[in-house]
C-alpha positions as CSV (number, residue, x, y, z in Angstrom):
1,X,12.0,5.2,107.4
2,X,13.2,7.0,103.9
3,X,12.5,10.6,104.1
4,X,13.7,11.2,100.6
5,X,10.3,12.0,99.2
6,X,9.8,14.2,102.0
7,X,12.6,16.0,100.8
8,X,11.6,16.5,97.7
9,X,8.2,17.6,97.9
10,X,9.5,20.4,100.7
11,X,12.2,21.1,97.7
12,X,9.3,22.0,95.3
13,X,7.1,23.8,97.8
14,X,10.0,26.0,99.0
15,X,10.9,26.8,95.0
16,X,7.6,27.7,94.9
17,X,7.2,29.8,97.7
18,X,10.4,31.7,96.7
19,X,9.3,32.3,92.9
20,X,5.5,33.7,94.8
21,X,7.6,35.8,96.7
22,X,10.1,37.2,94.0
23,X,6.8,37.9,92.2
24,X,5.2,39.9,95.3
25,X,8.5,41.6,95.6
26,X,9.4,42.8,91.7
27,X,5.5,44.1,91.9
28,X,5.9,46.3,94.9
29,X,9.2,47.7,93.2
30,X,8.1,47.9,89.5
31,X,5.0,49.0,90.1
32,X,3.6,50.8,87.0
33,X,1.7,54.0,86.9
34,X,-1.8,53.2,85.2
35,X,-4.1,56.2,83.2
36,X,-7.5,56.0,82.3
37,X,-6.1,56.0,78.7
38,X,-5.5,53.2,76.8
39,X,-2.5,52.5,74.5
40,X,0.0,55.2,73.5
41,X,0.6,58.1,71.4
42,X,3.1,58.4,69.2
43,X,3.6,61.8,67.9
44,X,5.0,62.2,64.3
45,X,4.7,65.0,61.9
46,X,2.3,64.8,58.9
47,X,5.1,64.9,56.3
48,X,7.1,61.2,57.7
49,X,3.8,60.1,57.5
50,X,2.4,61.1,54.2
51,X,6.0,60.9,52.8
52,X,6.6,64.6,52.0
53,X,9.5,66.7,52.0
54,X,10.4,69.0,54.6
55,X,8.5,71.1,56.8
56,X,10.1,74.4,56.8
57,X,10.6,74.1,53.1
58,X,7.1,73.4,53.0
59,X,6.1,76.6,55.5
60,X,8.5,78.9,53.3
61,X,6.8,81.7,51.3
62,X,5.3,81.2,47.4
63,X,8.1,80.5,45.0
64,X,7.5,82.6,41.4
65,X,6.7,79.4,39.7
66,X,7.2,81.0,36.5
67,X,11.1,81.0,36.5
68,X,11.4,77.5,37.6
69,X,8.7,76.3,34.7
70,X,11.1,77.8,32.0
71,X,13.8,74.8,33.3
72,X,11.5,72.5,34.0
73,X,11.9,68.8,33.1
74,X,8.0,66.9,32.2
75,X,9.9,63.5,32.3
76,X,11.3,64.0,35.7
77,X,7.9,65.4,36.5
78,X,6.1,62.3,35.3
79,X,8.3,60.3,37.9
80,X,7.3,62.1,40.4
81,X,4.0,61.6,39.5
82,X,4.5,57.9,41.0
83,X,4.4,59.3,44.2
84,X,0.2,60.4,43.1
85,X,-0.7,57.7,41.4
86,X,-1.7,55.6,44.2
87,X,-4.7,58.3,44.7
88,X,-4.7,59.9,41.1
89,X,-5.3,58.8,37.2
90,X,-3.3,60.6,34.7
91,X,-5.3,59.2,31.7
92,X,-7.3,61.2,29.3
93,X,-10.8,59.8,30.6
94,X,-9.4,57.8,33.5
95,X,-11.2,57.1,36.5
96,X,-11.4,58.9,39.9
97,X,-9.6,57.1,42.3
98,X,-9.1,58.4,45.8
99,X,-8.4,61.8,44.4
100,X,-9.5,63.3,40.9
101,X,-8.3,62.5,37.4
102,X,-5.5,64.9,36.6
103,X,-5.6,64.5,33.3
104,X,-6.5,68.8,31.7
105,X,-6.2,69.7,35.0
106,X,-4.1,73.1,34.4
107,X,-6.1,75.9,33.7
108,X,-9.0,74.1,34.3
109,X,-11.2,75.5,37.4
110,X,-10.9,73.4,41.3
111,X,-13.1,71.1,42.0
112,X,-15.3,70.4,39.3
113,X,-14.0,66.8,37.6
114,X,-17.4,65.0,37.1
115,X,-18.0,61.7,39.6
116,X,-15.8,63.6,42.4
117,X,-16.8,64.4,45.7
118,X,-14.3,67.3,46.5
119,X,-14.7,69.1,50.1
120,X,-16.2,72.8,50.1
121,X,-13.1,74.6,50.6
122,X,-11.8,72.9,47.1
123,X,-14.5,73.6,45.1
124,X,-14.5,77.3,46.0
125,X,-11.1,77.8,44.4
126,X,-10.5,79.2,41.3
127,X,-8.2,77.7,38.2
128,X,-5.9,75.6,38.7
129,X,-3.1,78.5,37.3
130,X,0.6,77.4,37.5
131,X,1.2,79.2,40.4
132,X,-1.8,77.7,42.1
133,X,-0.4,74.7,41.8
134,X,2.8,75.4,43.0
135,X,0.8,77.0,46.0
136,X,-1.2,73.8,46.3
137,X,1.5,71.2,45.6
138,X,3.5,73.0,48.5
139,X,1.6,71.6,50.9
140,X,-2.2,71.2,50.1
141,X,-3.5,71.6,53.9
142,X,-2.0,74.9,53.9
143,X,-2.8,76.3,50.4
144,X,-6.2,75.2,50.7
145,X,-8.2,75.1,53.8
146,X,-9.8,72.0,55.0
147,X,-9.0,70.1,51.4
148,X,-9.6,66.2,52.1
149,X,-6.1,65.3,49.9
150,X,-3.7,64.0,52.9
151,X,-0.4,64.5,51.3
152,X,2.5,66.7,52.7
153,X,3.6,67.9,49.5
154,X,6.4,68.7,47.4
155,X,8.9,71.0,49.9
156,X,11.7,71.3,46.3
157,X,10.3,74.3,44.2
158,X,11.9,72.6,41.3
159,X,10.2,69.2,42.0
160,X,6.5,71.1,41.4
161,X,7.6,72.8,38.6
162,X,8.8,69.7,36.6
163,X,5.6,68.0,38.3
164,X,3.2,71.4,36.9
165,X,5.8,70.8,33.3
166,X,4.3,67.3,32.8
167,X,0.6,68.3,34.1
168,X,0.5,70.6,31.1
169,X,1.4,67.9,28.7
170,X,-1.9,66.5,29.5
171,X,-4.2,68.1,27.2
């Protein structure tokens, strides 16, 4: 009698058993330690997010704003502005988008464009001077507490003043 198909099906049961048993094995050794917590955290500080400059920069004490103005460059600030227009208008009568029109914003008092819904900390602030927007452009979290704008800032003194250069060509 031919025992070749005997063979074979103990061929495939024996594979089978072995690839069970690698399994059982590679579980016991790789055995991974479970939390109540799902996913992971991935820590990563607010300027690589929000794409600002750097943080100690951005932690350093007031710059005299006034100095910097006097060299200041409106077209090189208007590029920068690129990096706001994605929550701000620069028109004269533009629309609020996720942030306030800029447009008259220097000298003008915080926090009261019509049609915006600005946070409590931003509305008790007082003009928007040159050197409060230095302060502010610095990095808005820290200049003014609890503000709802989510951006880093601008950690180069002389990238706010050619940004606070073209924000007074808006008038």
């Amino acid at each position: 009698m031919n025992l070749e198909f005997n063979k074979v099906a103990a061929s495939f049961l024996l594979a089978g058993l072995i690839a069970m048993g690698a399994g059982k094995v590679t579980d016991a050794l790789y055995t991974p330690e479970h939390s109540d917590k799902r996913g992971f955290s991935v820590e990563v500080a607010a300027e690589e997010v929000l794409g600002g400059g750097d943080a100690e920069a951005a932690d350093a004490a007031p710059v005299d704003i006034t100095t910097l103005l006097a060299k200041a460059d409106a077209a090189a600030g208007q590029a920068l502005s690129k990096k706001c227009a994605a929550c701000h208008s620069f028109d004269k009568g533009g629309a609020n988008k996720v942030g306030p029109n800029l447009h008259g914003i220097v000298g003008k008092k915080a926090g009261v464009a019509a049609g915006f819904a600005y946070s409590d900390a931003m509305k008790a602030q007082g003009p928007w001077t040159e050197q409060a927007l230095s302060d502010f452009l610095t990095k808005p979290s820290k200049a003014v507490k609890g503000t709802k704008m989510a951006f880093a800032g601008l950690s180069k003194p002389e990238d706010r003043a050619n940004m606070i250069a073209y924000l007074k060509t808006l008038k």
